[in-house]
N, C-alpha and C positions, 0 to 999 in steps of 0.2 A: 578344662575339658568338659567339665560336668556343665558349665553356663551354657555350652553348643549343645548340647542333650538336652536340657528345659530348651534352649531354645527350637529346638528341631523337633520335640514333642508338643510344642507348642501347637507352632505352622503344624505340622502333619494332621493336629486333631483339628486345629480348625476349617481344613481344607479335607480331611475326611470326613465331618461334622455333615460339612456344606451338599456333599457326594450323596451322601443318606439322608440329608433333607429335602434337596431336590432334582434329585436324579433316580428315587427309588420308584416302581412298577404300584398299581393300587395294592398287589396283594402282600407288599411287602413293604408298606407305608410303618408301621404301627414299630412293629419290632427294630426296624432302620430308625426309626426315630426316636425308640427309645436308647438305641446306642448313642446315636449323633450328641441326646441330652447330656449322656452319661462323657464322649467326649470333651465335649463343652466345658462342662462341671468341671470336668480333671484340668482341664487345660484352662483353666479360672486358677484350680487352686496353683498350679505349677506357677501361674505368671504371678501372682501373688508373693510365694515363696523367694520366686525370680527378683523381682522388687526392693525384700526387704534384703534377700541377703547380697543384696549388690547397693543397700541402702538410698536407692531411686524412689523407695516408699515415703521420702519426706519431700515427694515431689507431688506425691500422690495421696496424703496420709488418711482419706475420709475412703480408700478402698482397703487400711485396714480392719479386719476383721468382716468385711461386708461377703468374704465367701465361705466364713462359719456355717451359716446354716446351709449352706453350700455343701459341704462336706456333711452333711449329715443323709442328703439324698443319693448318694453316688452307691453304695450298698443296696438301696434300695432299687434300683435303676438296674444293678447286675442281677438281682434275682428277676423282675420283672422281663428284662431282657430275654435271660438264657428260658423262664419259664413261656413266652411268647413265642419264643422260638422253638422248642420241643412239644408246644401245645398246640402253635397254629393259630395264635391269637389275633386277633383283628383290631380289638378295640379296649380300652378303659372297663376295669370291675369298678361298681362302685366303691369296693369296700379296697380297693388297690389304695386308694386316696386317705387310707387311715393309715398307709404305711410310712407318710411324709409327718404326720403329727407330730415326731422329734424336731424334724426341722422347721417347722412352724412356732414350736416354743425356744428352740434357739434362736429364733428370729427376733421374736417379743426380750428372751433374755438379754439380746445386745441393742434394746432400743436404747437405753441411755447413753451408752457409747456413739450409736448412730447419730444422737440427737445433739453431743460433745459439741461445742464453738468450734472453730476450727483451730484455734491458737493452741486448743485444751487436746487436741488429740495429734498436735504437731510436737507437742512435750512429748510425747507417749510413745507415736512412731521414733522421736531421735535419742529415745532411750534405751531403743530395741539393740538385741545383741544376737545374733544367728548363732553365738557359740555360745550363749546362755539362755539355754530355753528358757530359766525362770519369768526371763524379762516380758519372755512374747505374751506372758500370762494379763489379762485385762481386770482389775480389782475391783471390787464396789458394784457388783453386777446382782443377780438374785440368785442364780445359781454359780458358784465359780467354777472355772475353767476346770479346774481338777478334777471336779464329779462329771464333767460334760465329756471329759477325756475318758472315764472309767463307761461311763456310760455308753459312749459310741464303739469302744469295744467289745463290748456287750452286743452292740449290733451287728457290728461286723463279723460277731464268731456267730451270731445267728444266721445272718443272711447266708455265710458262707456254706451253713453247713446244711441249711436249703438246695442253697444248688447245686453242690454235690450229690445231695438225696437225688436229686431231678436226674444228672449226668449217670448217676448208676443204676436208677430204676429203668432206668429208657434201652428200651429192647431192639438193638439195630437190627435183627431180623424180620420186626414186625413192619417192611416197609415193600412199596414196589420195586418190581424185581430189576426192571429195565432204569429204577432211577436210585438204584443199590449203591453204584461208586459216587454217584451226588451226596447222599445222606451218609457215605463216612466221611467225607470232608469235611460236610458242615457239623458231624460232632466229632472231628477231628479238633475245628474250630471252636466248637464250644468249650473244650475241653483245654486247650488250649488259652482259652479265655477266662475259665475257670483256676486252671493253675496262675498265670499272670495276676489276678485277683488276688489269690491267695498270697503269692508272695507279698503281692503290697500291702495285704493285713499283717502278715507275721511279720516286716519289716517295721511298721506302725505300730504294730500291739507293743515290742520289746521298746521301741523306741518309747512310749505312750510310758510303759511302767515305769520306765527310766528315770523319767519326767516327773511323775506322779509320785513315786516310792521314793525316789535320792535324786539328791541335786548333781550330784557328783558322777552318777555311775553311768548317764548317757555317753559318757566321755571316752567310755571302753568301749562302744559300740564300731563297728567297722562303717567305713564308710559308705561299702555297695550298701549297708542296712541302712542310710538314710532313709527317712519316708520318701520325700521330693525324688529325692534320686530313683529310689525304685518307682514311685509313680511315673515320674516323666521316662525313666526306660522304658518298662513294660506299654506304656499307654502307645511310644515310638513301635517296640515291637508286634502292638497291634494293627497299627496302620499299616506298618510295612507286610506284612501278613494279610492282610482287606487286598494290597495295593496288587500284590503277585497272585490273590486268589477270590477273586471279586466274586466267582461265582456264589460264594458261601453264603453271601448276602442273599440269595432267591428262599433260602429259609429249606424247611424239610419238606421235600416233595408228596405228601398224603394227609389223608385227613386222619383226625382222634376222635372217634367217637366215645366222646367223654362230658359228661352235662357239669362235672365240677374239676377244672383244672388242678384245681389246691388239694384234689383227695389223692391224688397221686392213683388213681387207678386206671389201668391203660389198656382199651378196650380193642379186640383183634378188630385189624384192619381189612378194610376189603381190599385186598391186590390188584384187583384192575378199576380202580378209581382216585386220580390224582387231583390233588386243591389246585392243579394249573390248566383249569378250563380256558382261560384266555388264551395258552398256549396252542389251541384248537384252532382259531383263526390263522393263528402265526405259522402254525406248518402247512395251512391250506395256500395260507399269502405266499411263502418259502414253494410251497412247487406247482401251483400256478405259474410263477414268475419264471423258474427255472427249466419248465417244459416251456413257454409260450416265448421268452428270450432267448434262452441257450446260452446263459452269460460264462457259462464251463469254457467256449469257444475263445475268451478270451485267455489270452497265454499269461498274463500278468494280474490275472485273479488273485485276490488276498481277501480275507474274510471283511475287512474294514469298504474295501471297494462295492463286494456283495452285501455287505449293509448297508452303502449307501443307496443301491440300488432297489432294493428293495423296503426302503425306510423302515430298517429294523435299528435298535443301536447295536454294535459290534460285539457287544461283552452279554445281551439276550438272545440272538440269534448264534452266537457260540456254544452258549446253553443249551438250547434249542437242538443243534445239529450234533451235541456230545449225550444229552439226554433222552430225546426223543426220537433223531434218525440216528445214535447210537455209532453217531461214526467223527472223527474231529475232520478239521473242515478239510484238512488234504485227502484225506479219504472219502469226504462226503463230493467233494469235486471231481475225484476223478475216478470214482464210480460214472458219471454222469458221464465222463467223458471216453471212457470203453465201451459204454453202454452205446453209445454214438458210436465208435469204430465199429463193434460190434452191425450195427445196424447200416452201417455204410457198406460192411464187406458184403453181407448178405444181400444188401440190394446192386453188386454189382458193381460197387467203385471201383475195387482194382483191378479189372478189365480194362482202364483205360488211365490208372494213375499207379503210381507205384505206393506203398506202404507208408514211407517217409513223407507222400506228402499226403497223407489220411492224418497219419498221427498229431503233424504239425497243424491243419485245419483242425484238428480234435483239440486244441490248448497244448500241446506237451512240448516243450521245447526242446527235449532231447530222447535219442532211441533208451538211454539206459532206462531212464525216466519213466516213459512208454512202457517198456518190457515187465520191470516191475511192476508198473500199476496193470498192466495187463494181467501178469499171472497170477495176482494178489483176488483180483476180483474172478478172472477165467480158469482157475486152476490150473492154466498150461502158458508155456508159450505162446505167440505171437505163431510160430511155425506151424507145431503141432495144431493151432487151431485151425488153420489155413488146410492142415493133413487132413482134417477131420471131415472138414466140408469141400473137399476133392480142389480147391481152388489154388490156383498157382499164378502167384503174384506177377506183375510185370515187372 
């Protein structure tokens, strides 16, 4: 069961990976990318893991160890990430780049290894034991594996406890008001991002001591507390999460007026000004198109149709019409399309057509259909409004 899970966190990250490296918007370039890496990464070490403990690593033995320093960025990737995404970041700090130094000297540390014949590191992989950590250990190096392991817990309880600082100082009142139910999701998601994180440090930490302190006592360990295991779940349960709530990826809708992200100081927002200028276009594009076509007219409208139609993608233009015209897309249709009966009865259509066939010319293809979007937008009945303005149907 477990080999389906690496392998289905596998695909999922590298086909989520692919989604956020190029299918994101420019202003959402930076922080999608920094996930996609963080995907990547994980889904390197998982197939790695995958490898040896199905022993396919002696097929392959010169990509053991080559995602060590691999695993040294992946902490640093979630702080950067979640800090990008509650800051609004756009781009690289320079000093962001002092944050990989661990994995640059893991890098140098396993040059001998790297540089092993290949005979010398096909001993090494088929001595490996997946139910004896001792073995996965590499010897003769300049730092050994042991301090590399105390060490990188040492990062991991750092970075974590970064961004939980980030996740708790961050004030969800301090945002626009019209784009309020966007920005709990996406720190619904961060938050969510942030516990899934965590468990695969505490999973890894206990596992990591195990290791380090006693040869024997990993052995007590349960199995959901694998590392792999919890990496390759949690990493699954992130994508399937991305997969049913895409939105979360447009990031938080305002700007920080904050000159140093890392001081954690979080400066009041102006309320009616949002980081999605480009959105400006999009809803002039969005109802130009919808006054000068009238695509509501068609009965078999679906959001994926009106995006093609108006060359928006389907998963921005959802955004768009739940964030900005504040309505999801059944409501934002058939507004447009009462607004049109509306305007038909007053100029005198049912004088010569009867009701049923106004409604059906308006998109609806049924009265119940009609009635409720009638009274949802008119406050009244279909009757009652007919009472109102003395008209009596044919």
């Amino acid at each position: 069961m477990d080999i389906f899970i690496f392998i289905g966190s596998i695909f999922c990250s590298f086909i989520s990976a692919y989604l956020l490296f190029f299918k994101s918007k420019k202003y959402q370039i930076y922080s999608n990318r920094l996930l996609g890496i963080l995907l990547i990464s994980s889904a390197l070490l998982v197939l790695v893991y995958l490898l040896i403990k199905t022993r396919w690593i002696i097929h392959v033995p010169y990509l053991y160890k080559i995602v060590a320093p691999i695993n040294f960025i992946t902490t640093p990737l979630c702080y950067l990430y979640v800090r990008a995404v509650i800051y609004n970041e756009s781009k690289w700090s320079k000093n962001d780049f002092y944050l990989f130094i661990p994995s640059f000297i893991v890098c140098l540390n396993y040059l001998p290894f790297f540089f092993m014949n290949g005979e010398d590191k096909l001993k090494i992989v088929q001595s490996l034991n997946i139910e004896s950590p001792s073995t996965l250990l590499v010897k003769g190096l300049l730092i050994p594996d042991q301090i590399l392991s105390i060490f990188w817990l040492i990062q991991c309880i750092i970075y974590l406890l970064l961004i939980w600082r980030f996740l708790l100082q961050f004030d969800i009142k301090n945002t626009i008001q019209k784009f309020e139910s966007h920005t709990k999701l996406v720190y619904k998601w961060l938050k969510l991002f942030a516990i899934l994180n965590t468990m695969i440090g505490i999973g890894i930490i206990i596992y990591s001591f195990a290791i380090v302190f006693s040869r024997n006592l990993y052995k007590y360990i349960p199995e959901f507390l694998s590392p792999n295991l919890l990496v390759s779940t949690c990493f699954l349960m992130m994508c399937g999460y991305l997969l049913i709530h895409p939105h979360v990826l447009f990031g938080l809708p305002y700007e920080l007026d904050i000159q140093d992200p890392r001081s954690f100081k979080q400066q009041k927002l102006d309320k009616n000004k949002a980081n999605f200028d480009e959105f400006e276009s999009k809803i002039n594009q969005i109802n130009i198109y919808i006054q000068e076509q009238k695509p509501y007219l068609i009965a078999s409208l679906d959001v994926y149709t009106l995006a093609n139609l108006i060359d928006i993608p389907s998963r921005e233009l959802s955004f768009i019409l739940n964030n900005c015209f504040e309505k999801n897309f059944n409501d934002f249709v058939n507004q447009h399309r009462i607004d049109y009966v509306n305007e038909k009865i007053k100029g005198g259509y049912l004088d010569k057509y009867k009701l049923e066939a106004l409604y059906l010319k308006a998109g609806f293809t049924s009265k119940s259909t009609f009635n409720a979007a009638f009274k949802k937008v008119n406050q009244c009945t279909p009757t009652e409004y007919l009472e109102k303005l003395a008209i009596i149907p044919s």
